[in-house]
C-alpha positions in Angstrom: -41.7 -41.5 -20.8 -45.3 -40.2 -21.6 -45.6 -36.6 -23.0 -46.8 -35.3 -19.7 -44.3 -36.6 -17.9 -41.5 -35.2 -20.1 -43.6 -31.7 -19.7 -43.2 -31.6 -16.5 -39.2 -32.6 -16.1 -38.7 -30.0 -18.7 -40.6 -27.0 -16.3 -38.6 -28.5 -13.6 -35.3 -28.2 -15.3 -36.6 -24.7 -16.5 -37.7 -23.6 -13.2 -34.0 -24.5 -11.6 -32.0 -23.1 -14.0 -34.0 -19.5 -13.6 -33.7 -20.0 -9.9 -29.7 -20.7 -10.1 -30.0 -17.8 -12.9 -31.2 -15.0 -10.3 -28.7 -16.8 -6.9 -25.8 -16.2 -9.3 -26.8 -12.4 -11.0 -25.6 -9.6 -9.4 -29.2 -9.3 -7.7 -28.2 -11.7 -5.2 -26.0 -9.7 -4.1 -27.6 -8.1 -1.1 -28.4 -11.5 -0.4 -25.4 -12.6 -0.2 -23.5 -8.9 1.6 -26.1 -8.9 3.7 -24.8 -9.2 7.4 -21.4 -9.9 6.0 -17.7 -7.7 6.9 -15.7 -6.9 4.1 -12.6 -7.0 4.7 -9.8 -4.6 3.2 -6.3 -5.4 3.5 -3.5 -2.8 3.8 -0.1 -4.0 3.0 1.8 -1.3 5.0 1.7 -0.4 8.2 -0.6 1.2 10.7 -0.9 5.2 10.5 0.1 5.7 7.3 -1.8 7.4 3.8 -2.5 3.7 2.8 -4.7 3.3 6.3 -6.1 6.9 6.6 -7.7 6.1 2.5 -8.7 2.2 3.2 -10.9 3.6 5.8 -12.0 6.5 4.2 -13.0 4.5 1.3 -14.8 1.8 3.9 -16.7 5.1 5.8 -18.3 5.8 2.4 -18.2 2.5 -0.2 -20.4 0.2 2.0 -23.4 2.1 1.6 -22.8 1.4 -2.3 -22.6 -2.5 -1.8 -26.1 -4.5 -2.1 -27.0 -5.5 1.7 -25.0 -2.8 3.8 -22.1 -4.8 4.7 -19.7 -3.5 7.3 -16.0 -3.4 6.6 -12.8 -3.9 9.3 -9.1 -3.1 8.3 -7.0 -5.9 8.0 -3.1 -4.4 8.3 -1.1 -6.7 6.7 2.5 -5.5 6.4 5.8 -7.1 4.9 8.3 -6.9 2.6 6.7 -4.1 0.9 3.5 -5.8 0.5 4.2 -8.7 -1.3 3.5 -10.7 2.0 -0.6 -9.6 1.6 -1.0 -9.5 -2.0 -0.1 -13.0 -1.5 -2.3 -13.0 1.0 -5.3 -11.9 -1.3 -4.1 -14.5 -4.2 -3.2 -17.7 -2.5 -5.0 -17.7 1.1 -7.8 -14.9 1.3 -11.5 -16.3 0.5 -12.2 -15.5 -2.9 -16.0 -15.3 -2.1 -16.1 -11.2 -2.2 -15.6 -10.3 1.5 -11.8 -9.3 1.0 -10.9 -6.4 -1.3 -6.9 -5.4 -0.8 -5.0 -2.3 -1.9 -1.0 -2.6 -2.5 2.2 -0.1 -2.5 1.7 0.7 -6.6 5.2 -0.8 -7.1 4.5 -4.3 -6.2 2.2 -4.6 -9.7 5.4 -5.0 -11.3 7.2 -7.8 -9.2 6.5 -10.8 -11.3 7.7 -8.9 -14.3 11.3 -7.7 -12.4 11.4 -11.7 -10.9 11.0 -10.5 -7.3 11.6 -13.0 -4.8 8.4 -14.3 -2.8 6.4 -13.1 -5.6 3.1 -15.6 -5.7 1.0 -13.9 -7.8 -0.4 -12.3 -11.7 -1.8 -8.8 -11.3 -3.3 -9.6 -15.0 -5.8 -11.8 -12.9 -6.9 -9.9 -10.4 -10.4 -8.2 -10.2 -9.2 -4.0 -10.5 -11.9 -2.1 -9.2 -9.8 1.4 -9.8 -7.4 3.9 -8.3 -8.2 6.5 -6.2 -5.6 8.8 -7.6 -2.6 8.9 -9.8 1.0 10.3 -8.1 4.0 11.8 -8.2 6.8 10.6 -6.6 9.5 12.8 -5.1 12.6 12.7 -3.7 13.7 14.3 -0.3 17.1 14.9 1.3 17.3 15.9 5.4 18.4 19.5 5.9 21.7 18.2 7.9 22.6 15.8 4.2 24.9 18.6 3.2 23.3 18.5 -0.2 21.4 20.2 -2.1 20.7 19.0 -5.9 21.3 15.9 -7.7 24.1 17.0 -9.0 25.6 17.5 -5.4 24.7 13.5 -4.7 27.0 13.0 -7.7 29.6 13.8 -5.5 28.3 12.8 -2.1 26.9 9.4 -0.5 23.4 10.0 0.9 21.9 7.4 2.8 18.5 6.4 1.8 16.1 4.8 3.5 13.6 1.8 2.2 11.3 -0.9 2.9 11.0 -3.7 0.8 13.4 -3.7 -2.3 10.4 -4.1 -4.6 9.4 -0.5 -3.3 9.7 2.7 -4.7 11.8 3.6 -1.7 14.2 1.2 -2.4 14.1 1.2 -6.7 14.3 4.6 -6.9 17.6 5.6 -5.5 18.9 2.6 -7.2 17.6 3.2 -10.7 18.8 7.0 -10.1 22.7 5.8 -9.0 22.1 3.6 -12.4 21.1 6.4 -14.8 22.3 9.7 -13.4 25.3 8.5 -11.2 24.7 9.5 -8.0 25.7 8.1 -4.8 22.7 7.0 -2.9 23.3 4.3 -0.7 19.8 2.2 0.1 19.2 0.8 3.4 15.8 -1.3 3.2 14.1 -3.1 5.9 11.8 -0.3 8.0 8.6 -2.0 8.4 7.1 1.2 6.9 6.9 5.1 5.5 6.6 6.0 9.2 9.3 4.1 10.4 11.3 5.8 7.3 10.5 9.1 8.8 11.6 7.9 11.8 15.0 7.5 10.6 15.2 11.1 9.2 14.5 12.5 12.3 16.9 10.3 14.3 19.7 10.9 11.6 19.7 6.9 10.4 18.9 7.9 7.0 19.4 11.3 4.9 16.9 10.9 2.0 13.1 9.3 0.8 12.7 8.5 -2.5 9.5 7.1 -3.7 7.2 9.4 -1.6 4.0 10.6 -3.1 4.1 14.1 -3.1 0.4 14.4 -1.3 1.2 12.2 1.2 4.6 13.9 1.7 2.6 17.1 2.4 -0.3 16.1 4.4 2.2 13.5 7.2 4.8 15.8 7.1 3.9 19.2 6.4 5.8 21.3 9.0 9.0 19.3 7.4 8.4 21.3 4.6 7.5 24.7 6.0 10.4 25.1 8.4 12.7 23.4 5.6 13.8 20.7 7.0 13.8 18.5 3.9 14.2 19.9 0.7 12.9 18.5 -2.9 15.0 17.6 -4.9 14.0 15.1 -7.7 10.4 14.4 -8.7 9.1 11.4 -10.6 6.3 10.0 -12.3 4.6 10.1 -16.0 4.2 13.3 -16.2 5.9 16.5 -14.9 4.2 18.0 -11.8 3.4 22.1 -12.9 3.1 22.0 -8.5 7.0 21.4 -8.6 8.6 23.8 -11.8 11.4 24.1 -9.6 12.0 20.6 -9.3 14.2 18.4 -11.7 12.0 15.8 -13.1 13.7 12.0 -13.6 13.0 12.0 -17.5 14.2 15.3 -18.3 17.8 14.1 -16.8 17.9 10.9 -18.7 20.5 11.1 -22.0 20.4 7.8 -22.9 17.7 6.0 -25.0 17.5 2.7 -23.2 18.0 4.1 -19.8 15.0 6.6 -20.6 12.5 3.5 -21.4 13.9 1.6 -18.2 12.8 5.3 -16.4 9.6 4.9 -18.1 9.0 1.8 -17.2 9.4 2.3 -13.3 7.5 5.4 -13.1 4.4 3.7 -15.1 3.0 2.5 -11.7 2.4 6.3 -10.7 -0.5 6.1 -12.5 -1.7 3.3 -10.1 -1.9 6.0 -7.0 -3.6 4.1 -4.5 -5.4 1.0 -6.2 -7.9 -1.3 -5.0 -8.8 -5.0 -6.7 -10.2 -8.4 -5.8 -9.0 -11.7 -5.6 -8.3 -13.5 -8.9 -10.7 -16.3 -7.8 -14.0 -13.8 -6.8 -16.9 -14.6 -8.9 -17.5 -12.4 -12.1 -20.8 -11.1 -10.6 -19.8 -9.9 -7.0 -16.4 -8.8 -8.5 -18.8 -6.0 -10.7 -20.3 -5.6 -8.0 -17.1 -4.4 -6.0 -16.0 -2.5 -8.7 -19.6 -0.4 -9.6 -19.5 0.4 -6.1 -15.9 2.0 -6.1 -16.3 3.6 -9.0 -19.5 5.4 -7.4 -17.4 5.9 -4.5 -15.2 7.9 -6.6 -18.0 10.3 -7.2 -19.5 10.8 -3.9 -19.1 14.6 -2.4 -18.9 12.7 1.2 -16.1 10.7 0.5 -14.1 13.4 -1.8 -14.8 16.4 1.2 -13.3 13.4 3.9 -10.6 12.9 1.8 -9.9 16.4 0.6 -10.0 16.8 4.5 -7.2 14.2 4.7 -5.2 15.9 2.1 -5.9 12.6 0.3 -6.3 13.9 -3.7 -9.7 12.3 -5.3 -8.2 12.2 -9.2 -10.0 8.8 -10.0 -8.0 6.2 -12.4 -10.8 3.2 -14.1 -10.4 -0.4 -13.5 -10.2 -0.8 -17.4 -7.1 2.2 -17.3 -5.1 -0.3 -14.7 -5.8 -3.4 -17.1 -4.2 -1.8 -19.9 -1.4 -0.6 -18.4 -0.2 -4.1 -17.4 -0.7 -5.1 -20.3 1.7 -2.9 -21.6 4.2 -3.0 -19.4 4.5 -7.0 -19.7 4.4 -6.0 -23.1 8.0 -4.5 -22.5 10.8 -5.6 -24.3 13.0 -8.0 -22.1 16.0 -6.1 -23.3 14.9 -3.1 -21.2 13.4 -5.3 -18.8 16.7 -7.0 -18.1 18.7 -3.4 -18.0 16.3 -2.2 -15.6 16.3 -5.4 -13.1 20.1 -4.8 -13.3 19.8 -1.6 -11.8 17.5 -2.7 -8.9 19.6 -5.7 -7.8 18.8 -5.7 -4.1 22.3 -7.6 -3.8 23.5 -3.8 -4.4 21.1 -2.3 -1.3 21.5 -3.0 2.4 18.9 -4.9 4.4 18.7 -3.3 7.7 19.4 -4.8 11.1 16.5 -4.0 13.7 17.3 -1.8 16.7 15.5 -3.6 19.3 14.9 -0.7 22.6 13.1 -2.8 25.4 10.8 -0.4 27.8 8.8 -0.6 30.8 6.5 1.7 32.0 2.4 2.4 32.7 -0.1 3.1 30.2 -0.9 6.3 30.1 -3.7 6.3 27.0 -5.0 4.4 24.3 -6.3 4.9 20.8 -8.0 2.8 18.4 -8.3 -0.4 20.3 -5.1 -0.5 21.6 -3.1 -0.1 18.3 -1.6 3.4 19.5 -0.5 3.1 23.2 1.2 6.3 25.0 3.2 5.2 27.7 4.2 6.9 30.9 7.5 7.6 29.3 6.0 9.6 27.3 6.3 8.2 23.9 3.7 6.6 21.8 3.6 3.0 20.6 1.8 1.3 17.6 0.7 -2.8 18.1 0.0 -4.1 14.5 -2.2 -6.9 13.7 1.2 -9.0 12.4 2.4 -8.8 15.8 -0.3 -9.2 18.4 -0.2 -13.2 18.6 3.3 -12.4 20.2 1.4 -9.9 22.8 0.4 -11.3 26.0 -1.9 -9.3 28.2 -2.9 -10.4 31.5 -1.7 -13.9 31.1 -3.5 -14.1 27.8 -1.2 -14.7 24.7 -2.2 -14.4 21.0 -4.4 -10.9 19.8 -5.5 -9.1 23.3 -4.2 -5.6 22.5 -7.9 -4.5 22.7 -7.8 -6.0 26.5 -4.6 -3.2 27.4 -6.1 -0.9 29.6 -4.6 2.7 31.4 -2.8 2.0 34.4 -1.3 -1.6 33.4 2.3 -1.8 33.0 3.8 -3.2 30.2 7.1 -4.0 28.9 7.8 -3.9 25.1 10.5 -5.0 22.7 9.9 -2.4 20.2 11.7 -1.3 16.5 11.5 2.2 16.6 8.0 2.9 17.8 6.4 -0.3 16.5 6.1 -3.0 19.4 7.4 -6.5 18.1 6.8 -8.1 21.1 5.5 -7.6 24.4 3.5 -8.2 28.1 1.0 -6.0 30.3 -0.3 -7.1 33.4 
């Protein structure tokens, strides 16, 4: 090959490698967002904190993304949320257009040998948390109890959803350190469903509950005292609750204290966001620079505040550490604190399937909130339109319901698991 030739393969090869240089740079990033829908994943179910800050954090983080994508909620319920972390892992394109957030305790599954668990939260992409929490623990006015020491004494139902959740974990690892009595039923499809329960006199107590979240669904619960705090837990003691016992303070023993520890280290999590492990590096930064600026912008923090949603920011590099650490725990304590959460010593919950037929009074949000003439209100999650069927149409129509149609649902509580309107 002559030396002209040879000079002009080697520009060629030169000018290729610049041009797959800038494609794969975080510049091409408007490129690629441009026109796109991210899509953000909510393992819990419709109505809930998790869904009021996904879409708080959509209203304001697009704006921060190269190319103005648009975002849509993807509500992906189950046991606890392991069903759409595994989702996000195994399934979800891991091209950038899905982000997903998770209930904090589900970071921990692999380490506590979960069942279902498909996934390594070391290899996710962590683009931050919008908070850290504290947990608390609340017991119906008509419990006939009033402390921990009085659920010493006394079996209090309490309620769950998964037995990887802080619902469920909680009451068990208190009945393993403190001795109480707290008898878990898991198996609501969600917080709301748990609050349900309360109301109806299923269950007597929620563990697990973020105290902000606690305030800002419930907070008439609290004013007219019909729940009363009585155990708070996190990493930290909350100066909003000196009145209220916290979990570490109560622990005698040694090992039992790091098993505590251990548990409550996900508070710091709040409400976290990350990527797919399979994202590429660039659009992955790119996610995380623009939650981080999220984090600092007065529109989102006013729309949350106005949520009662607290803005108190935990980094990316924060998260990665601590699961480090904790799967840095010795499998002593590890072992001690499985032993404690054993679902074998919960109760899974049997759905109490009411069927209804009456006309549509109103509609919210595309059909995921339906009011029906008898008065009560209805929620249709994404998991279980394809068993909807609307005007002869089977599969996801509930954005085809419309006021006056009559429709008959089989539903748990107030979520529909089934159903027809025609």
């Amino acid at each position: 090959m002559n030396l002209l030739k040879l000079s002009g393969l080697l520009a060629t090869v030169m000018a290729l490698a610049n041009l797959a240089g800038s494609n794969a740079g975080p510049a091409s990033a408007a490129e690629f967002y441009k026109g796109k829908t991210i899509n953000i994943v909510v393992g819990t179910t419709p109505g809930g904190t998790n869904d009021f800050v996904a879409r708080t954090l959509g209203n304001h983080m697009m704006k921060y993304i190269p190319g103005n994508p648009r975002f849509l909620i993807r509500i992906m319920p189950g046991a606890g949320s392991i069903r759409s972390v595994n989702y996000l892992a195994n399934v979800a394109p891991q091209d950038g257009t899905y982000i997903g957030t998770l209930i904090r305790g589900v970071v921990l599954g692999p380490l506590f040998r979960i069942h279902g668990v498909n996934f390594d939260p070391s290899k996710f992409h962590w683009l931050g948390s919008v908070n850290q929490v504290t947990q608390i623990a609340v017991v119906w006015h008509t419990a006939g109890v009033n402390s921990i020491d009085d659920i010493k004494k006394k079996e209090v139902i309490a309620g769950g959803t998964g037995p990887s959740t802080g619902m469920s974990q909680f009451p068990a690892l208190v009945n393993a350190v403190l001795g109480t009595k707290f008898k878990v039923i898991y198996g609501y499809p969600g917080g709301n469903q748990v609050n349900l329960a309360l109301e109806r006199g299923e269950v007597q107590a929620r563990l697990g509950w973020t105290l902000k979240s606690a305030f800002s669904e419930k907070p008439h619960w609290f004013k007219e005292g019909k729940v009363k705090i009585v155990l708070q837990m996190g990493t930290k003691k909350n100066p909003e609750l000196k009145d209220v016992p916290w979990l570490n303070d109560l622990v005698k023993n040694k090992d039992d204290l790091r098993a505590v520890e251990l548990l409550s280290s996900q508070n710091l999590l709040g409400r976290p966001y990350f990527a797919p492990p399979g994202v590429p590096v660039d659009r992955a930064k790119v996610l995380r620079v623009a939650f981080e600026k999220t984090m600092r912008d007065k529109g989102f923090i006013k729309d949350a505040n106005k949520r009662l949603i607290p803005v108190d920011p935990v980094s990316a590099k924060e998260i990665e550490d601590l699961i480090t650490k904790v799967y840095a725990t010795p499998k002593p304590i590890v072992d001690r604190l499985i032993a404690a959460l054993d679902p074998s010593k919960m109760i899974k919950r049997k759905a109490q399937i009411v069927k209804v037929t009456a006309k549509v009074t109103k509609l919210k949000r595309g059909g995921r909130r339906i009011t029906l003439g008898n008065g009560k209100t209805y929620r249709i999650s994404g998991r279980f339109t394809k068993k909807l069927t609307v005007a002869g149409v089977t599969g996801r129509v509930r954005g085809k319901i419309k006021v006056g149609m009559t429709c008959t649902f089989e539903a748990d509580g107030s979520s529909v698991i089934r159903g027809e309107c025609k």
